[in-house]
C-alpha positions in Angstrom: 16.9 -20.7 -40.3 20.2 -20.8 -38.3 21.7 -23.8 -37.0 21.3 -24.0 -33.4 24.0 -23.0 -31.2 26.1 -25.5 -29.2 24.6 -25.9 -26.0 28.5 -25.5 -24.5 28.3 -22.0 -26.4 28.9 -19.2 -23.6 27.8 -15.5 -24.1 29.7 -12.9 -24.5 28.4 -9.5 -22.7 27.6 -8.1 -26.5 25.4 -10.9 -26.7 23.7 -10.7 -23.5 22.7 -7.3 -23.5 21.5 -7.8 -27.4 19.5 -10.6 -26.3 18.1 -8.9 -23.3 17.8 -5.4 -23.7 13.7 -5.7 -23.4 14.2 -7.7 -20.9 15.8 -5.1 -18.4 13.5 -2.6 -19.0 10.2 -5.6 -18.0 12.8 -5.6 -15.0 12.3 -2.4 -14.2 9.3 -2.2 -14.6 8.2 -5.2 -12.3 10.7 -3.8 -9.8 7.9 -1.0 -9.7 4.6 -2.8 -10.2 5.9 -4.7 -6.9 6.3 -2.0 -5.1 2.7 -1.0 -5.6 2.0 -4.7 -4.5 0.4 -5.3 -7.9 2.1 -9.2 -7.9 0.6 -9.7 -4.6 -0.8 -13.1 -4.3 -0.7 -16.2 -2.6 2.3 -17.1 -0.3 3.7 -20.6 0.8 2.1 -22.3 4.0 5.8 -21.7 5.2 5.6 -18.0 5.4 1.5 -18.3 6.3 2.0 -15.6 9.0 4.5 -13.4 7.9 2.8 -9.6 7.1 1.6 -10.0 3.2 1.2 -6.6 1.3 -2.8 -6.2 -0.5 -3.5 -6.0 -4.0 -3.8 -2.0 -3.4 -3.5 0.3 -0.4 -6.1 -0.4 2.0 -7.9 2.3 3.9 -8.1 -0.7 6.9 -5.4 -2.5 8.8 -7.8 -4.8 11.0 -11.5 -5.6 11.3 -14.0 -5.9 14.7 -17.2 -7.6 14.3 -20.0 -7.6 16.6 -22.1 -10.5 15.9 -25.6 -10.4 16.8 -26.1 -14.2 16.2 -29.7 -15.3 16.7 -30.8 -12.6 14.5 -31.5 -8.8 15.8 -34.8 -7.4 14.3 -33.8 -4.5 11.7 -37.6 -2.5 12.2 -37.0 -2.0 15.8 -33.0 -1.2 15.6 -31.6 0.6 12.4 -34.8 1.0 10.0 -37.7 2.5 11.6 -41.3 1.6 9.4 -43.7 4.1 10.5 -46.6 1.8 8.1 -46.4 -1.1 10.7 -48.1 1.5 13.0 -50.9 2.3 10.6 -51.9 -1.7 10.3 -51.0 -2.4 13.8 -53.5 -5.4 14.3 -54.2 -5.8 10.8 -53.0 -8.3 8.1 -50.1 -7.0 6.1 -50.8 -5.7 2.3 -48.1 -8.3 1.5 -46.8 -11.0 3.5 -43.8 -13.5 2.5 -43.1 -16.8 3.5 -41.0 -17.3 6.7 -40.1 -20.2 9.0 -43.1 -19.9 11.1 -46.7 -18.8 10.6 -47.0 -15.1 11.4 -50.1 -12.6 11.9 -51.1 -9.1 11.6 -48.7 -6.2 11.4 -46.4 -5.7 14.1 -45.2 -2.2 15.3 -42.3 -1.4 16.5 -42.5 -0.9 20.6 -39.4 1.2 20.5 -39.1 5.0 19.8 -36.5 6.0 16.7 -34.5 9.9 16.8 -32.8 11.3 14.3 -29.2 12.0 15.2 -25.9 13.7 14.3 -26.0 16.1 11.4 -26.9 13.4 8.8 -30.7 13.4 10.1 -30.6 8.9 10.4 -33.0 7.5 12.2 -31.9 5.3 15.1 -34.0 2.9 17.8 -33.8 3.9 21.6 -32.2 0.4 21.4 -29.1 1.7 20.2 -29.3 5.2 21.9 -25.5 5.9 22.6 -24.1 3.9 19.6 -26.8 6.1 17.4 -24.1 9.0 19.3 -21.9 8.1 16.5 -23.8 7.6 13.6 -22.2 10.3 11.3 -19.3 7.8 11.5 -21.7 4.4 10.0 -22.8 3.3 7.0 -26.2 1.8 7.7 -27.1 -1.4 5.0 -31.0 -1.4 4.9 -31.4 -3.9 1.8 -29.0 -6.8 2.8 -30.7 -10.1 1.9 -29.8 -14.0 2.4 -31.1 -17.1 1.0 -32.7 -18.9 3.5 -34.6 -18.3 6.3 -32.9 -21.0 8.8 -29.9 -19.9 11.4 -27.3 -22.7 10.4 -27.1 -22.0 6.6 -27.4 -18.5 7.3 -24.9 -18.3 9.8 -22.3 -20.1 7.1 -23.6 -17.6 4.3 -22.5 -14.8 6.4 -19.4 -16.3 8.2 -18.2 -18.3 5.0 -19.6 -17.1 2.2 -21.8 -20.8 1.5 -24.8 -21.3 2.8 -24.0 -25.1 2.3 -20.8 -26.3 1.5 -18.0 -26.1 3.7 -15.7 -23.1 3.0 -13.3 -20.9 5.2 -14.3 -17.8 7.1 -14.0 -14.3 6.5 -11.3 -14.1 9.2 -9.5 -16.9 7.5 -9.4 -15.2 4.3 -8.2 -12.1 5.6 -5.8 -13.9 7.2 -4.3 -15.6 4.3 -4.4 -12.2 2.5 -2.8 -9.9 5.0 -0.8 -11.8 7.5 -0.2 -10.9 10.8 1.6 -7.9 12.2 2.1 -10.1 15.7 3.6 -13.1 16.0 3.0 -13.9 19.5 -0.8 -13.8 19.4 -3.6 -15.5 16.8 -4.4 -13.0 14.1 -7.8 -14.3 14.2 -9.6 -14.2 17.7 -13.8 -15.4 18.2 -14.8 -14.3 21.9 -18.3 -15.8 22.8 -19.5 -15.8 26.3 -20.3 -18.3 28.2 -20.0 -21.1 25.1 -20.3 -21.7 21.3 -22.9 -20.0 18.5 -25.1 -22.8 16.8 -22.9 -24.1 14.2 -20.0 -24.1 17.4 -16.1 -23.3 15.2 -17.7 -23.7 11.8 -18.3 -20.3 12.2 -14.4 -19.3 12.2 -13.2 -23.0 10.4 -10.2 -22.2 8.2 -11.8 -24.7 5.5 -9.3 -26.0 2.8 -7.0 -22.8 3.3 -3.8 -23.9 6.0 -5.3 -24.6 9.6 -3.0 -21.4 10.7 -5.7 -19.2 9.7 -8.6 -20.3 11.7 -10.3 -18.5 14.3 -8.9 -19.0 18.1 -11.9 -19.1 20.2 -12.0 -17.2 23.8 -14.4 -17.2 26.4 -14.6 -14.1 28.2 -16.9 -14.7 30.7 -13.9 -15.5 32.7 -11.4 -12.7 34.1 -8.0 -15.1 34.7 -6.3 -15.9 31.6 -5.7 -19.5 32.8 -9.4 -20.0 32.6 -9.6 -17.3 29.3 -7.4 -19.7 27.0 -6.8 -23.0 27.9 -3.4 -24.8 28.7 -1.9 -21.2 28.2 0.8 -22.5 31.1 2.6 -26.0 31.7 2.1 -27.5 34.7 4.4 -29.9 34.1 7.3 -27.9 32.6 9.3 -24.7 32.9 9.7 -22.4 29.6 13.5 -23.7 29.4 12.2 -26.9 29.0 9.3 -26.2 26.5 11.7 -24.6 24.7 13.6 -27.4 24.2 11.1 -29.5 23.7 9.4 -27.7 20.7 13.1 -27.5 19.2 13.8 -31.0 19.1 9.8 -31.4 17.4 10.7 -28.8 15.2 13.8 -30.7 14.2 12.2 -33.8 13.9 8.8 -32.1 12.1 11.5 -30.5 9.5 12.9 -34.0 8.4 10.0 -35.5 8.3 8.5 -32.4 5.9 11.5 -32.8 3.8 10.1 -35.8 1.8 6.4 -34.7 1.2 4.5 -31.1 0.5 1.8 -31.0 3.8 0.3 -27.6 4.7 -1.2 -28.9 7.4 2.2 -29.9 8.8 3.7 -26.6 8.5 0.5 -25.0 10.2 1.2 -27.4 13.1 4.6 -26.6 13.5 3.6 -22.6 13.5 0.7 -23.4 16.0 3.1 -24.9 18.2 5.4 -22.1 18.4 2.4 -19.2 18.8 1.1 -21.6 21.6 4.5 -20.7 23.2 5.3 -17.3 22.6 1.5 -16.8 23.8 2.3 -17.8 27.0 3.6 -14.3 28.0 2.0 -11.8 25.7 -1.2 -13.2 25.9 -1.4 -12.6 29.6 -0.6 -8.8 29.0 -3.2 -8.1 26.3 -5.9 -9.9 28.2 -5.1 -8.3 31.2 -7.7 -5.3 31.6 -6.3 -4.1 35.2 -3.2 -2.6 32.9 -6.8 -0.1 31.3 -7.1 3.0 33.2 -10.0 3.1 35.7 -12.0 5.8 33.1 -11.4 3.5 29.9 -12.8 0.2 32.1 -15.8 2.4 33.3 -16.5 3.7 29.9 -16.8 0.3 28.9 -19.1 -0.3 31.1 -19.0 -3.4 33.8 -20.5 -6.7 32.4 -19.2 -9.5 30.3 -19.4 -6.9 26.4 -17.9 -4.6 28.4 -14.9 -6.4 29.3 -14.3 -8.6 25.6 -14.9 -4.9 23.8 -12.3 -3.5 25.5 -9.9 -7.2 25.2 -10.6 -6.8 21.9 -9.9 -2.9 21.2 -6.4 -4.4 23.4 -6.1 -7.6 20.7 -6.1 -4.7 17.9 -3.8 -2.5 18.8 -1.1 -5.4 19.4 -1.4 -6.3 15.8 -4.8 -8.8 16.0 -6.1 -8.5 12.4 -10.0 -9.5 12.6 -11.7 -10.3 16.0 -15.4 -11.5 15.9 -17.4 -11.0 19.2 -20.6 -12.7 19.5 -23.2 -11.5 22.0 -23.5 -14.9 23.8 -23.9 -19.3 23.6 -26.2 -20.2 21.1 -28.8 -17.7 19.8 -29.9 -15.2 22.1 -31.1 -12.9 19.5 -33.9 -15.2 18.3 -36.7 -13.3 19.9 -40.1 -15.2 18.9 -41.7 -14.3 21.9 -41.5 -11.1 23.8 -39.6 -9.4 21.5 -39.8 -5.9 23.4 -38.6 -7.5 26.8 -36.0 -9.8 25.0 -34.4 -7.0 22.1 -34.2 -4.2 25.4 -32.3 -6.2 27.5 -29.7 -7.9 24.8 -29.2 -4.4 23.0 -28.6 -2.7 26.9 -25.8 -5.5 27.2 -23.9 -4.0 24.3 -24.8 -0.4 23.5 -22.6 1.3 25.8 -19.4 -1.1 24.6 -20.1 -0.9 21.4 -20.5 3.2 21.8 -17.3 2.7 24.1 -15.4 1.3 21.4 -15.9 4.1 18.9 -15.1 6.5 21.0 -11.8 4.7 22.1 -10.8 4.1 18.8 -11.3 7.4 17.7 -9.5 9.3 20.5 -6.5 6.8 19.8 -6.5 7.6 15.9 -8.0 3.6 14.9 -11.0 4.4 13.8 -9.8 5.4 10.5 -8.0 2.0 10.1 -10.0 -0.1 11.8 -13.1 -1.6 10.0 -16.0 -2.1 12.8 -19.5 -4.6 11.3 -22.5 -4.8 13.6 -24.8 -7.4 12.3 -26.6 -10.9 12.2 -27.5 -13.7 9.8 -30.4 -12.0 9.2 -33.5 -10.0 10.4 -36.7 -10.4 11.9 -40.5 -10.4 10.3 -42.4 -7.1 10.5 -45.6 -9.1 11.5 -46.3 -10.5 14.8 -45.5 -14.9 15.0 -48.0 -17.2 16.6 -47.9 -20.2 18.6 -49.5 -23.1 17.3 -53.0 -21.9 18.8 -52.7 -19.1 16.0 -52.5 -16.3 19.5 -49.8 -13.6 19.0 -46.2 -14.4 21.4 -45.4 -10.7 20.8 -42.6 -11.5 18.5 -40.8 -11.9 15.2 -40.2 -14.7 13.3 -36.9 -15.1 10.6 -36.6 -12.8 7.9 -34.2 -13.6 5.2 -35.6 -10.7 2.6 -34.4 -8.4 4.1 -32.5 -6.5 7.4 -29.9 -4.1 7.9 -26.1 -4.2 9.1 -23.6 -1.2 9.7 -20.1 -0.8 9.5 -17.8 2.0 10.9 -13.9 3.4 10.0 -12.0 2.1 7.9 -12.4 3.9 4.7 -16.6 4.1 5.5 -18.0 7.0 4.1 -20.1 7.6 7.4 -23.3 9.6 8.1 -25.1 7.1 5.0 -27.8 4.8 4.3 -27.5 2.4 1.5 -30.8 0.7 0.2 -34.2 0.5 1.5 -36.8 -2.2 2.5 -40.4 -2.0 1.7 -42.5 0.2 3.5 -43.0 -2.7 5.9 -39.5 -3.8 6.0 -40.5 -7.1 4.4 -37.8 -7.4 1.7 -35.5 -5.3 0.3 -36.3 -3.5 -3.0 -33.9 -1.1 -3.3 -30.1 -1.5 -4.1 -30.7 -5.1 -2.6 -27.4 -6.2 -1.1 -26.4 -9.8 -1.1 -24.1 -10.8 1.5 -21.1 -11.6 -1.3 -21.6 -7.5 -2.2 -20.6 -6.9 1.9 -17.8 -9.4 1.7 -16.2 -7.7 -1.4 -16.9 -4.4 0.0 -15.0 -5.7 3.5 -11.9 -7.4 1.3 -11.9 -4.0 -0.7 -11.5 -1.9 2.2 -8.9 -4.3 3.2 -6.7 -3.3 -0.2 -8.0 -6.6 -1.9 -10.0 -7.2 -5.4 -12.4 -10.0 -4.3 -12.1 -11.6 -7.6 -7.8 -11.9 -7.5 -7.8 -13.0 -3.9 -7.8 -16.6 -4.3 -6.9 -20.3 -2.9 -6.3 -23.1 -5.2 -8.0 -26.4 -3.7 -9.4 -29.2 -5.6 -8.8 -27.8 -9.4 -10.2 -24.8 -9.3 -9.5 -21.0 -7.7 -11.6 -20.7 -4.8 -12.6 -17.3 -3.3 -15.0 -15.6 -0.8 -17.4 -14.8 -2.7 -17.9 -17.6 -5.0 -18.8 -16.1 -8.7 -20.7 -13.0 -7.4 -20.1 -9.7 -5.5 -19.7 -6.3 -6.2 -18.5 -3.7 -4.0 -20.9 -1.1 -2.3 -19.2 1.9 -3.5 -21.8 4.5 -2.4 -21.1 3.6 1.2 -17.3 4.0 0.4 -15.2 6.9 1.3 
């Protein structure tokens, strides 16, 4: 063995380039690999906003998800079960155990159509969306684990049905940035209040508090009233300004001696809250929408926070969530045919609206649209405790459909299948980690690679499962 060299020794050129030759060709190399974003990864808290590039191209930029929460019932909207008409009245071959005690079979009221040149079969529920169905990818054979609204809700938002973990708008978040830095890349709308389970729902978790959903109630039309304290009353925009210098100043010095992510996603928070204060009031302003686009829309609450949000998305907003109302209105245990009419007539035509907009304004193909709940409804009718029939459905965890639209969706397709009842699903059965890996992939990200480290271990979306739904994939 040679004696070590002097650590004083300097190299000569010769030297280097003997010692290194390798070494400038793994240069090279990873000078390419990075350019394919194959070292994509995690960034600093510091930079939590900046515009991150995915593990792969991405056929989608952004996402829109209608949320349904309360639970929409898949036999009378997206997977028509001709059987429950046959047993109408009569006790179910097989039943499965729900929330609630449920009777005899339970047709559906509602009339289904084939439409567009795939042939799918659509309720009169969802008559104008239905227009477009050569553009969705209907999911017949989701399934969740429980058949309760709180832990389902989480399963579907969060990927946990019972520990706390952050949302799927979170995680894109941390995975793709932000291509505006004026407005929150991840925006909730929900008229008139909260979902059960309130901001859990769109919680950044243990990932930087940047990331978490900004909530928006659109039942108002004055964005004073849409996002709160979006103006000072108390101070011009000369003075905020210097105000939130001097924090930042003293916020930096303060930072210098410790390692908080939580600091840094204050100190970013605070400075969105400010540049908000004028673009916010432009993309929330729907009187800048031509007459046609605002009546194709439709009036009403869904019509106006569809079209906010088709507004949020084109101004760089990566993933905005828009639940049909306060608490649950989809949980139809009574009455389901009055109930399911009226809620699905509220968002139909916005929903329809929205794929049509995005379309004519070349979106669609980057912009990933999910219509959905936390789960489905029974096929049999549910009884009050007198054991009489309240001409509804109870919770149905074993199965129910969701769509998605755009975005690299190979439209015009239905994946899976419930039984011939539309009790559980029994063919290609998709868990709700096989959606959210299907989602990130679409989104250019292997579900497995995009990861946080938190406590000791490499957390991701979907836990230890997931595969993607390729069939469905264009």
């Amino acid at each position: 063995m040679r004696e070590p060299r002097p650590a004083s020794h300097e190299f000569n050129r010769r030297a280097l380039l003997q010692r290194s030759a390798m070494g400038l060709g793994a240069l090279g190399l990873g000078g390419l690999l990075a350019d394919q974003g194959a070292f994509a990864g995690p960034v600093e808290a510091g930079d939590a906003l900046g515009v991150k590039i995915p593990h792969f191209p991405g056929k989608a930029k952004r996402v829109i998800h209608f949320f349904l929460n309360g639970g929409p019932s898949h036999v009378d909207t997206f997977d028509p079960k001709p059987a429950l008409a046959k047993y109408a009245g009569q006790p179910a071959p097989e039943t499965l155990t729900t929330e609630r005690k449920t009777g005899a079979a339970f047709p559906s009221p509602f009339k289904f159509q084939k439409y567009g040149q795939s042939g799918i079969e659509v309720s009169e529920l969802f008559a104008k969306t239905a227009q477009h169905i050569d553009d969705i990818a209907v999911i017949r054979s989701m399934y969740a684990q429980v058949p309760n609204h709180e832990p389902s809700l989480m399963l579907m938002n969060c990927g946990d049905s019972v520990l706390p973990r952050p949302s799927v708008g979170a995680w894109v978040m941390y995975g793709l940035g932000t291509e505006n830095q004026n407005l929150p890349g991840f925006i909730a709308m929900c008229p008139n209040g909260y979902p059960i389970k309130d901001a859990e729902n769109w919680r950044s978790g243990f990932l930087p508090g940047i990331y978490q959903g900004t909530f928006v109630d659109p039942q108002y039309t004055e964005v004073d009233k849409l996002i709160e304290n979006i103006r000072s009353p108390h101070a011009s925009r000369d003075t905020q300004r210097r105000q939130l210098d001097l924090l930042k100043t003293l916020n930096a010095e303060h930072r210098e001696s410790r390692l908080d992510s939580r600091l840094n996603s204050r100190i970013q928070s605070f400075e969105m809250a400010f540049r908000m204060q004028m673009e916010a009031a432009e993309a929330f302003d729907l009187n800048r929408e031509p007459q046609a686009i605002r009546d194709l829309y439709g009036p009403g609450v869904h019509g106006r926070q569809t079209l906010i949000a088709r507004r949020l998305l084109e101004r760089g907003v990566r993933y905005v969530q828009l639940w049909h109302g306060a608490s649950q209105p989809w949980d139809n245990h009574a009455q389901i045919e009055q109930n399911h009419r009226k809620l699905a007539g509220e968002i139909d035509q916005p929903i329809a609206a929205l794929l049509t907009d995005l379309k004519q304004r070349g979106m669609l193909e980057d912009t990933l649209v999910i219509w959905g709940g936390e789960f489905g409804r029974t096929p049999t009718v549910e009884l009050n405790g007198d054991g009489k029939s309240q001409l509804g459905r109870d919770h149905n965890h074993y199965g129910f459909s969701v769509w998605m639209a755009g975005g690299g969706i190979k439209g015009g397709t239905v994946h899976g299948a419930t039984d011939d009842f539309g009790f559980k699903a029994v063919q290609d059965r998709t868990s709700v980690h096989d959606l959210h890996a299907t989602i990130l992939h679409l989104l250019g990200f292997d579900h497995e690679r995009l990861t946080y480290r938190y406590a000791g271990r490499d957390f991701r979306l979907t836990d230890v499962s997931g595969k993607v739904i390729k069939p469905i994939v264009a």
